[in-house]
Structures are given as C-alpha cells and as structure tokens.
N, C-alpha and C positions, 0 to 999 in steps of 0.2 A: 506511564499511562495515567488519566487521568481516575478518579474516583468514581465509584459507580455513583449515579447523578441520579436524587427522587426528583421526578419531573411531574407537574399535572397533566391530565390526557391533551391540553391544550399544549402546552411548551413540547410533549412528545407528538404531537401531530405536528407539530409547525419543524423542527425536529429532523421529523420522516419528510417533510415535503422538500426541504432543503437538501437533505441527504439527496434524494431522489431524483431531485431537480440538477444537480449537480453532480453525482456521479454516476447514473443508473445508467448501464449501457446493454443491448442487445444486440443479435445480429441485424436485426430490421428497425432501427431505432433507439432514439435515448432521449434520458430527461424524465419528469413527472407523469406527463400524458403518453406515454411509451409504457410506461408502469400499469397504469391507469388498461392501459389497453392487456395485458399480459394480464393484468388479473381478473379481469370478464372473461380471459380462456379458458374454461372450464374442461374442454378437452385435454387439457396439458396440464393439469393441476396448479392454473395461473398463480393465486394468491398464494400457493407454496414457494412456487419460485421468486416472485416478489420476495417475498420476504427472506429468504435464505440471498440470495441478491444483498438486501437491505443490513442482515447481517452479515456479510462479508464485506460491506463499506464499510462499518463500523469499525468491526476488528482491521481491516486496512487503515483506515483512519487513526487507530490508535496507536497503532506499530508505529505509524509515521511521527507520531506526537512525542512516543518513545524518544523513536532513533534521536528527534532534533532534540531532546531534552537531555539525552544522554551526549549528545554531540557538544550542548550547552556546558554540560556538568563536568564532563570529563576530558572530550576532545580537543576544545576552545582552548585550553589553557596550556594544550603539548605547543612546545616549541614543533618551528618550521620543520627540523632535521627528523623527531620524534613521528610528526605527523606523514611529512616523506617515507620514513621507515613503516609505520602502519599502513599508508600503503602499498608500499612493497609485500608484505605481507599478506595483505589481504588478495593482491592479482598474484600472489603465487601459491597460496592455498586454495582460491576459489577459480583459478583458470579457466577450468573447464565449461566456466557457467558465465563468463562473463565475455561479452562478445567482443568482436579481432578490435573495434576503435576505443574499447576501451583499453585493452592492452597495448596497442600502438603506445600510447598516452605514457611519459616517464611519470613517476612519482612525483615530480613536483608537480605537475600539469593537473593533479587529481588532488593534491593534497588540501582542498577547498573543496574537494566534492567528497568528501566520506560519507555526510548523511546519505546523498543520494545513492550513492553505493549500497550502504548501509542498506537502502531504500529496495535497491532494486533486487538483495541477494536475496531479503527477507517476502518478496512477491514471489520468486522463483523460488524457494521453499514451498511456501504453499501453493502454487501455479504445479508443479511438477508433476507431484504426486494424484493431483487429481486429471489430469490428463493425462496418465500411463495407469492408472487404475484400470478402466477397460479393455 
C-alpha cells in the first residue's frame, strides 16, 4: 500500500473528483454528478454516504495496489509449477467463496490470474460481513 500522501485541498479535491468520477456507483446511478446528487439528499444523510462510499474506494483501491505489488514482489518470480501449486491451493481453501467458472478452470488456466483472485477473495471479505450484518 502506498504511504499516507500530504496532499493540498487542491490535489485532494482533484483526488476526490477522479475517485468519484470513476468508481462511485449507486443503485440509481454512478460517476461524479451521481455523488453530486446523493449529497444534496438531506433525507438520507447524503454527504455521509458519499463519503463513507469515497472511503471505501480508497481502502478498495489500495488493497488492489497491495495484492499487484505483492504479486510483483513475490509471485512474479515463483516458477510455473510453484505458481500452478498456489493455485491449487488457494481453489481448495477458498472453495466455498469462489464461484463454479472459476473452479471449472485447472491450475494452470488461473496461474496468471492470482492477483485477480487475490483481488476478488479480498472484496468478498469485506463484501460479506456487511451484508449479513443485518
């Protein structure tokens, strides 16, 4: 993950408009002016949800910066066989959570997709929990 970053109000608005403009999604919309509209909702506590929204790309963002860095540092370098093996591993610890085409998929089919993997167990962690919370 990257370093926490002192920004000016300028480079963090510019920042937040990009964050926003590119991953901010609703059920009724997405994008900057989708935001833009959610935080005039005063009814709903608009500008909370923005923003909890806003931080939750962030931390998704940085996960993702993670996994490929670690994919860089550590993965990159496993032979074919090592990295076939890791994912064997990893479809037979995380089965339960990882859906039927990607199990279809042999080891070697996948063994260029770890970040993504990586990518998608680390969503479903946090995805989970807050939707069986209530």
């Amino acid at each position: 993950m990257r370093l926490p970053m002192i920004l000016t109000p300028t480079q963090a608005q510019t920042e937040a408009v990009m964050l926003l403009d590119r991953y901010y999604r609703t059920a009724h919309d997405h994008a900057f002016n989708a935001a833009l509209l959610d935080v005039m909702d005063t009814r709903h506590n608009g500008l909370e949800l923005v923003l909890t929204i806003l931080v939750d790309i962030i931390k998704q963002r940085q996960q993702e910066e993670f996994a490929k860095s670690v994919y860089v540092d550590v993965l990159a370098p496993l032979s074919w066989e090592q990295r076939c093996a890791l994912v064997s591993e990893i479809r037979q610890r995380c089965k339960a959570f990882l859906p039927d085409e990607v199990l279809a998929c042999s080891p070697a089919q996948l063994a260029d997709e770890i970040p993504e993997l990586f990518s998608s167990l680390i969503t479903l962690r946090d995805v989970l929990p807050k939707r069986y919370a209530s």
